[in-house]
Short mmCIF file of the C-alpha atoms (twelve columns), coordinates in Angstrom:
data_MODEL
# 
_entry.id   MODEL 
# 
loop_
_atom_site.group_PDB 
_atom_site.id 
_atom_site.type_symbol 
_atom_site.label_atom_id 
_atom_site.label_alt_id 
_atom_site.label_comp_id 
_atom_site.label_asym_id 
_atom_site.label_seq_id 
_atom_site.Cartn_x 
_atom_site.Cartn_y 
_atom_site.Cartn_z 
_atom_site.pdbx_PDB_model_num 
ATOM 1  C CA . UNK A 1  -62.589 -4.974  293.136 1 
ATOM 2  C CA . UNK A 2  -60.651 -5.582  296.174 1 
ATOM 3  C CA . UNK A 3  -57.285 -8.013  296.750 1 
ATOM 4  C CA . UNK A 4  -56.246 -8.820  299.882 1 
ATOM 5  C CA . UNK A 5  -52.526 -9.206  300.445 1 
ATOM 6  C CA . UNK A 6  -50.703 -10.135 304.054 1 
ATOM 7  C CA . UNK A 7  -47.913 -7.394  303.078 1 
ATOM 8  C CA . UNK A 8  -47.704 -3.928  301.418 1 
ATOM 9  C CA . UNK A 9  -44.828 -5.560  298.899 1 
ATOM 10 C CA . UNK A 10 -47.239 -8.026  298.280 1 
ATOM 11 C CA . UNK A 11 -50.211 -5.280  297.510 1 
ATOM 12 C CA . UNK A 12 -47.470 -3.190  295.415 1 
ATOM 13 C CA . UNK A 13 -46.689 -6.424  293.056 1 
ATOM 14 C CA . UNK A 14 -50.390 -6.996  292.654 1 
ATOM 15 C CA . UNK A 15 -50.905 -3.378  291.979 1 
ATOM 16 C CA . UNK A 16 -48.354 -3.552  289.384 1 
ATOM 17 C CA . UNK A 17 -49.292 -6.753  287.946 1 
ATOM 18 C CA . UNK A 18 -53.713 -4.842  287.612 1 
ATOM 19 C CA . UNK A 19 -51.877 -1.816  285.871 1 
ATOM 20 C CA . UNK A 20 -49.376 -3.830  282.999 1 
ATOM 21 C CA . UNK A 21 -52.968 -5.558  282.526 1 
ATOM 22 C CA . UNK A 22 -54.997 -2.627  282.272 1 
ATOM 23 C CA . UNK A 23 -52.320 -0.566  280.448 1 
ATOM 24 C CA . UNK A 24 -52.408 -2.849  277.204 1 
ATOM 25 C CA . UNK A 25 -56.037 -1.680  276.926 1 
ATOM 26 C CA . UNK A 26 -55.895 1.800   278.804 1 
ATOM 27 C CA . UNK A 27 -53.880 5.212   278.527 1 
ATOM 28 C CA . UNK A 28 -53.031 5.130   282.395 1 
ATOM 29 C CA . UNK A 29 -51.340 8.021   284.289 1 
ATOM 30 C CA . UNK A 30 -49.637 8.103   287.909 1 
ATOM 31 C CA . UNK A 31 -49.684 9.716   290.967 1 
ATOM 32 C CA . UNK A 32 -49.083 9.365   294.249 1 
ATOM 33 C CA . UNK A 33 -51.199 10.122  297.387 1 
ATOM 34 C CA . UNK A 34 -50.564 12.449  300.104 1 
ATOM 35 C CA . UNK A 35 -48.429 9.606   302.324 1 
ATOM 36 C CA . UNK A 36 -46.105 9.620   298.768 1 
ATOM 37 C CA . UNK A 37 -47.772 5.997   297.781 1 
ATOM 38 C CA . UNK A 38 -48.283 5.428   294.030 1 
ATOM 39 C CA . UNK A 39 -51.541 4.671   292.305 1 
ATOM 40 C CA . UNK A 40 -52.612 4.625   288.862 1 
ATOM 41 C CA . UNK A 41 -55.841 6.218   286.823 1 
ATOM 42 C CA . UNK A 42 -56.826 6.135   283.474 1 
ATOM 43 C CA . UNK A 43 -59.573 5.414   280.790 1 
ATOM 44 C CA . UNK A 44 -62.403 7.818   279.912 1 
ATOM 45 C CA . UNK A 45 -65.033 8.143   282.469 1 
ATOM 46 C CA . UNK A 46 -68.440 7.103   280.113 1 
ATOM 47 C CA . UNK A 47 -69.978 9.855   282.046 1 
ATOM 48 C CA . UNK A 48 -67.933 13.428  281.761 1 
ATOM 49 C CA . UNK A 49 -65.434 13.570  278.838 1 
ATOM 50 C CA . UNK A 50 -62.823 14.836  281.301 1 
ATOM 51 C CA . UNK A 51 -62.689 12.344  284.191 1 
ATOM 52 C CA . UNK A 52 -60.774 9.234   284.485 1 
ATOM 53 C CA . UNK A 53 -62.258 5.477   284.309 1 
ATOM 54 C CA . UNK A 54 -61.110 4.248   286.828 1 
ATOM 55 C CA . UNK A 55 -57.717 3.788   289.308 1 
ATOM 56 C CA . UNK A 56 -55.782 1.311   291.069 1 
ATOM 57 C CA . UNK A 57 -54.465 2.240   294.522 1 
ATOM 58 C CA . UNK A 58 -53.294 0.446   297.746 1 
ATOM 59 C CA . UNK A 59 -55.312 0.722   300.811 1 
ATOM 60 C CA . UNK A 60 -54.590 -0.382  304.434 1 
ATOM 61 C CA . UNK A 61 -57.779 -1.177  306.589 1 
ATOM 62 C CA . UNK A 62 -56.880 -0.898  310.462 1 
ATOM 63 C CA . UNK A 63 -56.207 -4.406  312.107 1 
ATOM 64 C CA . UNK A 64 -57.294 -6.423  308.498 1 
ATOM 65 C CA . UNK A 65 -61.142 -5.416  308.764 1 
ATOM 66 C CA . UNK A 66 -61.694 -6.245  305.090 1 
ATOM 67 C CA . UNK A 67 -59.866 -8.943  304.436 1 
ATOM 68 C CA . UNK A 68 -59.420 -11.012 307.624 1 
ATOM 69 C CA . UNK A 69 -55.814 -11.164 308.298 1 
ATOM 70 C CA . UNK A 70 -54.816 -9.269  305.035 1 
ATOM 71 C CA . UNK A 71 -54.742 -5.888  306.245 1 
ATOM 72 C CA . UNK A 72 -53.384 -4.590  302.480 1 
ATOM 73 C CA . UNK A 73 -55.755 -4.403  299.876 1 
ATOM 74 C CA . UNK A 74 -55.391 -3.397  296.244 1 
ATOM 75 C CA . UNK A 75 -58.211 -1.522  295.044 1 
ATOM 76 C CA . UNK A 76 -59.406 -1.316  291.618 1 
ATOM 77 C CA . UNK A 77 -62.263 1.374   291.310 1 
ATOM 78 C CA . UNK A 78 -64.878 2.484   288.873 1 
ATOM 79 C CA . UNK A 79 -67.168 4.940   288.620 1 
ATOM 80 C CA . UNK A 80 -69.761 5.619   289.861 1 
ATOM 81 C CA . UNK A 81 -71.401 3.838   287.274 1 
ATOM 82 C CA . UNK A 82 -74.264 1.906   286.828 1 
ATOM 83 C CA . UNK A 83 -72.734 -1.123  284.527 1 
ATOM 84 C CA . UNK A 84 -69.116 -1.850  284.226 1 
ATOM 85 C CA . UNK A 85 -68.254 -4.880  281.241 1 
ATOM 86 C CA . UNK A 86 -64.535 -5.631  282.357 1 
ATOM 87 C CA . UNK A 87 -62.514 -8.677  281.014 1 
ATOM 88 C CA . UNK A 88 -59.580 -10.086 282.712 1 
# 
């Protein structure tokens, strides 16, 4: 799932607002990325024991390729998987 956002604050409070929803149902860990930005993973991958569900990270396509003339996006990401049942 991708949001679009015109700002990086904007992303950030829209990243927060994905992990206070997914953290009443999910143990959820952070970290941050090699540019020091924070993102979020948690939930038990239904395929190894050992990996993570899924994670919620910002992203910043060049010139607002993904989302027209939002050029921040908030990623929420699965898998691989085949099937994902998610209610929000």
């Amino acid at each position: 799932m991708v949001i679009g956002s015109k700002t990086k604050k904007d992303a950030a409070e829209t990243m927060e607002s994905l992990y206070n929803k997914m953290s009443q149902k999910y143990i959820i860990s952070e970290g941050k990325d090699t540019n020091g930005n924070k993102y979020y993973f948690g939930g038990v991958g239904p395929v190894e024991e050992y990996a993570t569900g899924f994670r919620i990270m910002l992203m910043k396509s060049p010139k607002g390729i993904l989302n027209g003339n939002q050029p921040y996006q908030t990623v929420l990401g699965y898998g691989p998987y085949d099937f994902i049942k998610e209610e929000f």
